[in-house]
Backbone bond lengths (Angstrom), bond angles and torsions (degrees), N, CA, C in turn:
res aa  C-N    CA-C-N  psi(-1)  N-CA   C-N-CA  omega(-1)  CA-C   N-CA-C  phi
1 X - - - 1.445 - - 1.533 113.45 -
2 X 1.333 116.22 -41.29 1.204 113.92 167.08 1.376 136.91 -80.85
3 X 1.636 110.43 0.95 1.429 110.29 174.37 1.535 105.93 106.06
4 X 1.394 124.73 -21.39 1.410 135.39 -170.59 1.388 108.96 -67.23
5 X 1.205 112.87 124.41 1.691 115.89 176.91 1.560 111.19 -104.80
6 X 1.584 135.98 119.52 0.810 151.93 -169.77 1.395 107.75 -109.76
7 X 1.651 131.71 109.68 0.676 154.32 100.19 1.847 141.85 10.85
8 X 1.214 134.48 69.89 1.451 112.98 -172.85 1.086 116.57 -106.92
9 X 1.603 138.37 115.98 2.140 131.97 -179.28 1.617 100.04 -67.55
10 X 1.166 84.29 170.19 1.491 107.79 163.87 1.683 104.86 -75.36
11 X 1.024 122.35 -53.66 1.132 105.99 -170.26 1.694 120.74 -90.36
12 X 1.393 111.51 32.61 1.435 123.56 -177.52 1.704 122.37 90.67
13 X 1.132 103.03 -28.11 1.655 104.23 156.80 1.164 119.99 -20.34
14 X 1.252 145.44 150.03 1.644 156.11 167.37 1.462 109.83 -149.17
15 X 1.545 104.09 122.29 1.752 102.39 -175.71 1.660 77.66 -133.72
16 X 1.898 93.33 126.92 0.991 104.95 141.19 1.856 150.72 -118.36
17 X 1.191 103.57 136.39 1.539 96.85 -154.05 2.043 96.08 -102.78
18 X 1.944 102.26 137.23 1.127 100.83 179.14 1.293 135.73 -112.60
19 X 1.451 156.86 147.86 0.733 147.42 -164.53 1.813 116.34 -35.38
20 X 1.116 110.17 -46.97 1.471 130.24 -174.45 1.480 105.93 -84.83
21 X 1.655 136.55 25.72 1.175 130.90 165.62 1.657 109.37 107.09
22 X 0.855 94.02 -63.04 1.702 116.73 -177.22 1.428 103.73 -25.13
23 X 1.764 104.54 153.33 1.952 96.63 152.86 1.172 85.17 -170.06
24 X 1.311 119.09 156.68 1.321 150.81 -148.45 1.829 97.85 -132.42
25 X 1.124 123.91 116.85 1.622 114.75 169.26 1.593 102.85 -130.29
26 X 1.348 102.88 125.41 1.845 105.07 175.40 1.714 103.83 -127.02
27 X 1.446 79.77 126.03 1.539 98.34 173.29 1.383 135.25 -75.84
28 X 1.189 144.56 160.09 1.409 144.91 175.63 1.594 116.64 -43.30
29 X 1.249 106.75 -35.89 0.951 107.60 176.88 1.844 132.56 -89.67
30 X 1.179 92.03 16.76 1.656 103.35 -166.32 1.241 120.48 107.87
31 X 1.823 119.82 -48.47 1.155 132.24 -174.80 1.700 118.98 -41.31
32 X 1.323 121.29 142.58 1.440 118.52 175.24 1.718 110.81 -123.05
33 X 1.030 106.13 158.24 1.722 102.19 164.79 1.449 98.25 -161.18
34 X 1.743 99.77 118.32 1.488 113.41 158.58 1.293 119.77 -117.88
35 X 1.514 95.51 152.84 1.530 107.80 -167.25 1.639 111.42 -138.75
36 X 1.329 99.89 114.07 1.335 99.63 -167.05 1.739 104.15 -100.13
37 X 1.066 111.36 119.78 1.521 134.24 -162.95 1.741 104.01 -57.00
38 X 1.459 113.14 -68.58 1.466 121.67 149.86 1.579 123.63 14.94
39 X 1.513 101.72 -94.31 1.467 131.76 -175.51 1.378 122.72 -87.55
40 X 1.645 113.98 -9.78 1.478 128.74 -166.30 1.527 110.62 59.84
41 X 1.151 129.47 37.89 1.890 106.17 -158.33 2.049 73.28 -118.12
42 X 1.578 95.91 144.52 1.015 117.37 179.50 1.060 101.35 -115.09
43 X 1.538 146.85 128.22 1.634 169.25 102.30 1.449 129.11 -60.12
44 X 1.900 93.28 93.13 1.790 100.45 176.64 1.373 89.93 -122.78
45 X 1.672 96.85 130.65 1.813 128.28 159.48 0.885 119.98 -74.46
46 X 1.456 145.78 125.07 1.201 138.49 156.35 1.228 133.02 -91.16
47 X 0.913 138.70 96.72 1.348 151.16 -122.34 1.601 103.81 -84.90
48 X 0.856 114.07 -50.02 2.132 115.39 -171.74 1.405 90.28 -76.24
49 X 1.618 136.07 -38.66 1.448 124.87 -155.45 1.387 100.48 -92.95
50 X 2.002 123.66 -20.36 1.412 119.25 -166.47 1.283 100.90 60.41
51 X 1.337 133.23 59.80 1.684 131.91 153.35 1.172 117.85 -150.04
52 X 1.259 88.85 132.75 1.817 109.38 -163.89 1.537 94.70 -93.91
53 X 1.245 119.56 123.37 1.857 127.96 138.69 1.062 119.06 -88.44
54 X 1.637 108.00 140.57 1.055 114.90 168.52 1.540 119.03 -113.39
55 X 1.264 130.63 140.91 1.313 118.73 -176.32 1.670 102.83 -124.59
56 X 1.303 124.14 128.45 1.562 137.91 168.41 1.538 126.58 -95.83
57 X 1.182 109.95 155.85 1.704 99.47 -171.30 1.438 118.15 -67.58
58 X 1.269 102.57 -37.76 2.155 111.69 154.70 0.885 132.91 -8.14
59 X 1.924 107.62 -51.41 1.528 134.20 -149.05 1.313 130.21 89.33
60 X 2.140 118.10 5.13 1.080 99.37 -164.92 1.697 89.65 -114.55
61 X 1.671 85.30 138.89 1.625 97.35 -177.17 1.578 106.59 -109.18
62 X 1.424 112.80 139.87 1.345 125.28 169.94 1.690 121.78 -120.86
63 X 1.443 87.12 134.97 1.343 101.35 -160.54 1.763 109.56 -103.46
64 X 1.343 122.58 114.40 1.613 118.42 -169.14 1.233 96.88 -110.58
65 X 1.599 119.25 124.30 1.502 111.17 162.82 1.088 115.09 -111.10
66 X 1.627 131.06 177.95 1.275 139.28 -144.16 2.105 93.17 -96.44
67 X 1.141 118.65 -0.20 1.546 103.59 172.35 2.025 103.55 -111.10
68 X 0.993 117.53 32.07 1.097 138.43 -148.21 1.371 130.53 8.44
69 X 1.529 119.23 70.64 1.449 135.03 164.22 1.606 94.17 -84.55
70 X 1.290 97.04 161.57 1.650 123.66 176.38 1.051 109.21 -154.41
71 X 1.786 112.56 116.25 1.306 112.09 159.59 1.425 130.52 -104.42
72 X 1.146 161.81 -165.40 1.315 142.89 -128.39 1.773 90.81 154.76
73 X 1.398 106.04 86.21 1.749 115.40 177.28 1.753 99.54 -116.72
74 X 1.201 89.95 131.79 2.131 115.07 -179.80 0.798 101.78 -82.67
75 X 1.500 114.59 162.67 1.645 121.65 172.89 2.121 92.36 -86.77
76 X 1.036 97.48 -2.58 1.938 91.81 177.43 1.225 113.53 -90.35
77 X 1.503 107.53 -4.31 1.894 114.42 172.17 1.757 103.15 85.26
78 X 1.256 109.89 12.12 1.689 112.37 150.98 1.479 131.91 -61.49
79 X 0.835 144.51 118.17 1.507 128.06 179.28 1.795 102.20 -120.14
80 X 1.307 127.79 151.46 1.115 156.87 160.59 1.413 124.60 -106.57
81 X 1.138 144.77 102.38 1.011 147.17 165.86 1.819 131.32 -110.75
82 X 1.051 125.16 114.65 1.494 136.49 -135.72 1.881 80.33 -120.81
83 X 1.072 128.20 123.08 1.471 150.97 -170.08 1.477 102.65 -96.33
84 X 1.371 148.13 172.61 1.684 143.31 176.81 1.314 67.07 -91.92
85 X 1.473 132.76 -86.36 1.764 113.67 -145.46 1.344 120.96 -34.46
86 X 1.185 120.01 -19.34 1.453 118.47 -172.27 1.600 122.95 122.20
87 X 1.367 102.10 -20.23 1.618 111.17 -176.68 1.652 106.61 -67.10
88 X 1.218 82.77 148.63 2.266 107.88 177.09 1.198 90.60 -102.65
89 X 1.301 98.47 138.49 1.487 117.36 136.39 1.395 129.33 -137.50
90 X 1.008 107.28 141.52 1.629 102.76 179.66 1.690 120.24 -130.21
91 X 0.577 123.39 119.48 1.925 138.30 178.98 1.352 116.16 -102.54
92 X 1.524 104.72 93.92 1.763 105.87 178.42 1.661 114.59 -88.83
93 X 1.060 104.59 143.52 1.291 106.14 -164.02 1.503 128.92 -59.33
94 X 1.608 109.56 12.80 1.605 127.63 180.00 1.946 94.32 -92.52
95 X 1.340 105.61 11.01 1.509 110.07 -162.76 1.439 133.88 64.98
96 X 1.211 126.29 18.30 1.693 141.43 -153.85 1.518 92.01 -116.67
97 X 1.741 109.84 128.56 1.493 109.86 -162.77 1.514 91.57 -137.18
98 X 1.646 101.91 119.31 1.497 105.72 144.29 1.455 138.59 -103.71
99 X 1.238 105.20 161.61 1.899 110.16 -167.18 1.502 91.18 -117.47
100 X 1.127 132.84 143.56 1.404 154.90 165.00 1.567 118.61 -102.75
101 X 1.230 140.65 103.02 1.754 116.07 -158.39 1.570 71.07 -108.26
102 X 1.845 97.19 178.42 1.606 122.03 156.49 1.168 115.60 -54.48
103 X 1.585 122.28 -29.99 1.453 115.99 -133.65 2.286 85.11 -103.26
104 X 1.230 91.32 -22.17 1.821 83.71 166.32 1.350 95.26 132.77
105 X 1.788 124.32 -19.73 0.942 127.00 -160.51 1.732 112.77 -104.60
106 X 1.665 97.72 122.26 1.792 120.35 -171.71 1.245 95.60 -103.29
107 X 1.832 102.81 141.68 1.241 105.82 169.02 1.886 105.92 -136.19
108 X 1.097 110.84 111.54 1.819 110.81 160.32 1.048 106.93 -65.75
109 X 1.631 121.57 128.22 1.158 132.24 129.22 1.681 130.42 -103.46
110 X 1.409 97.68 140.93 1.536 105.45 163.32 1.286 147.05 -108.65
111 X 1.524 118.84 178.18 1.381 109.85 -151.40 1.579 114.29 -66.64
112 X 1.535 97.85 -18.72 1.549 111.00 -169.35 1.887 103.52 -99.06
113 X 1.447 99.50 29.87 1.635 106.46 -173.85 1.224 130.40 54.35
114 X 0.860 103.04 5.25 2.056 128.29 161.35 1.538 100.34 -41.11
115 X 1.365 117.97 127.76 1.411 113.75 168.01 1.475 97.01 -118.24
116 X 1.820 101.31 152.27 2.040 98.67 156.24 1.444 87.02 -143.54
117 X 1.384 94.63 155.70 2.043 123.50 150.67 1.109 90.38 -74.98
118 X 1.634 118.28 122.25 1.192 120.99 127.13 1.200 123.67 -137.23
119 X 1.622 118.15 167.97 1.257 146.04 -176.74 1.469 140.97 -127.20
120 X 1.256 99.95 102.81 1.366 100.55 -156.10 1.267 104.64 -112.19
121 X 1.592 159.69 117.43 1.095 119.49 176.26 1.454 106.75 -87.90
122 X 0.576 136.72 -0.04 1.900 135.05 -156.12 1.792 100.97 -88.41
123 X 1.117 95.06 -17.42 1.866 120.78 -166.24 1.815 82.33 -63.19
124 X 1.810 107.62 137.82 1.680 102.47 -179.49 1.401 94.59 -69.01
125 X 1.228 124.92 -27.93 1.544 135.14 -161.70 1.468 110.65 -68.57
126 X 1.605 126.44 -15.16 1.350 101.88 -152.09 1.260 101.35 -112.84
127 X 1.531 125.19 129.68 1.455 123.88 157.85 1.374 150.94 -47.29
């Protein structure tokens, strides 16, 4: 009645496809992946780990896990990663990593294990 096309595998798979582009496929194992045709944005759950990816037409995929970290990887090989305590991190793809704490205090590291304090305030990252 609604236009929804249902799908059944042999091996228990179910994809459903919707009038409006969309389809929804859930696996045997819990796992889901929707893909909304529209916007291109791809959303697969993983069901035993509780973490949602997200994938964008860009390339940048975000990763939510169930203690709530979020990471945030570019198609330029940047990654962001946002901690529940609050800490940044960021990893640019020349390999050079900064940490952002609560307490105000940033630290660069490099590839050659080089550490610095720094302080930036202008940084979106810094407290």
């Amino acid at each position: 009645p609604d236009g929804t096309t249902l799908i059944k595998y042999r091996n228990g798979t179910e994809k459903r496809v919707y009038k409006d582009g969309r389809s929804l496929v859930t696996f045997t194992n819990g796992d889901t992946k929707s893909i909304d045709n529209e916007n291109g944005i791809v959303i697969y759950y993983y069901a035993e780990a509780k973490t949602t990816h997200t994938t964008y037409p860009d390339g940048l995929q975000i990763y939510e896990f169930p203690n709530g970290q979020i990471e945030k990887h570019f198609s330029s090989g940047k990654k962001e990663i946002s901690f529940p305590d609050g800490t940044k991190k960021i990893i640019y793809a020349d390999g050079i990593q900064e940490s952002y704490f609560n307490d105000g205090v940033a630290i660069r590291e490099y590839p050659d294990d080089r550490k610095e304090i720094i302080a930036d305030p202008m940084h979106p990252y810094s407290h």
